[in-house]
N, C-alpha and C positions, 0 to 999 in steps of 0.2 A: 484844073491844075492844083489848084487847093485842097481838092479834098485828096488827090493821089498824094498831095506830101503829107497830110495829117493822117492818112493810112499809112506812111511809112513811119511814121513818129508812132501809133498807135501799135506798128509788129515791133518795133525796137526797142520801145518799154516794154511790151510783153517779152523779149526776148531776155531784156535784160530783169525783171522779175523772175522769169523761168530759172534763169544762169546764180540768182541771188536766193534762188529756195534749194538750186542745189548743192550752194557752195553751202548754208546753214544744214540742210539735212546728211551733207559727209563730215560736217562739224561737229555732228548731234552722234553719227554712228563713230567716230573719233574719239569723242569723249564717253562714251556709252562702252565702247571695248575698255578704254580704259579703265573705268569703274569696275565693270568685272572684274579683272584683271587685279584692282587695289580692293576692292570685294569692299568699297565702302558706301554704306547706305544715305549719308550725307550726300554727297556729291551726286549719285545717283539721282536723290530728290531734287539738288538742284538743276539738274539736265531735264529732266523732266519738266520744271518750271519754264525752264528757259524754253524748250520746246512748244508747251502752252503759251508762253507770251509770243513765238514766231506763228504759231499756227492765229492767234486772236490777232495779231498784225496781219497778214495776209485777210483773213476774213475782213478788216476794215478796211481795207485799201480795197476789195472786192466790192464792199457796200461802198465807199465813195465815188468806185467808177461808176455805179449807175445814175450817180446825180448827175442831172445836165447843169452844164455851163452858162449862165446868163449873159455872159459878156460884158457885164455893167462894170466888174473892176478883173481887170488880167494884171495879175503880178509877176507873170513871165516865169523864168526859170527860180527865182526869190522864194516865188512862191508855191510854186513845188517842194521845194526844201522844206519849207515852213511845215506845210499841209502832213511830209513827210516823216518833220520829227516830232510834230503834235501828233500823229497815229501810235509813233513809235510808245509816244509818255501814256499815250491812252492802253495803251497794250501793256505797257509796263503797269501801271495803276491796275487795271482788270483782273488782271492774272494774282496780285498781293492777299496775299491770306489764303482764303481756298479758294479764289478764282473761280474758274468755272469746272472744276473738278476731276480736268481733262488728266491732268498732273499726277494725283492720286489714282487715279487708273491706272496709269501708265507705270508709275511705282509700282504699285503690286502684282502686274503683272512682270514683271520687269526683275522686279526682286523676286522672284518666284523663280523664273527662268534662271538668277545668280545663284538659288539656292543649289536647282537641282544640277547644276555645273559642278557647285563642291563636292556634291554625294558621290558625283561621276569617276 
């Protein structure tokens, strides 16, 4: 009986994970037309940031689900949150400055793609 409800707690997070990378990535092509659009390369660079810190969140929430659980202290749902927005700070922190470079890729390809829109 227990593990059948921590299999449904376990699709229901994934579901609601699945439903929260795609609400951020039509948030990502929302503001990404936009930028076109106002043809500015600031803003562009920060979408692109912001994109690297979503994608380094997701990677860490991936690496922490393979940790097993000890069961020595359960913080309940407190602690989900917690664990939540300490990933969040860690993803924000990672990504500051050049990050992992994912950013700068994405700029230039990206800004390339802006360019050749104007020429068009």
């Amino acid at each position: 009986m227990i593990s059948s409800i921590s299999g449904i707690n376990n699709n229901t997070e994934l579901n609601i994970q699945t439903n929260q990378s795609k609400i951020e990535q039509n948030e990502f092509e929302e503001i990404l037309q936009q930028v076109q659009g106002e043809k500015d390369d600031k803003k562009l660079m920060e979408a692109c940031r912001n994109l690297e810190s979503v994608f380094v969140n997701m990677m860490f929430k991936q690496m922490q689900s393979t940790v097993q659980k000890t069961g020595l202290v359960d913080g309940g749902f407190g602690e989900e949150v917690y664990n939540d927005m300490l990933l969040d700070k860690y993803s924000e922190e990672a990504t500051k400055g050049d990050g992992l470079g994912l950013a700068q890729v994405m700029y230039k390809q990206l800004s390339k793609n802006m360019i050749k829109k104007v020429e068009e």
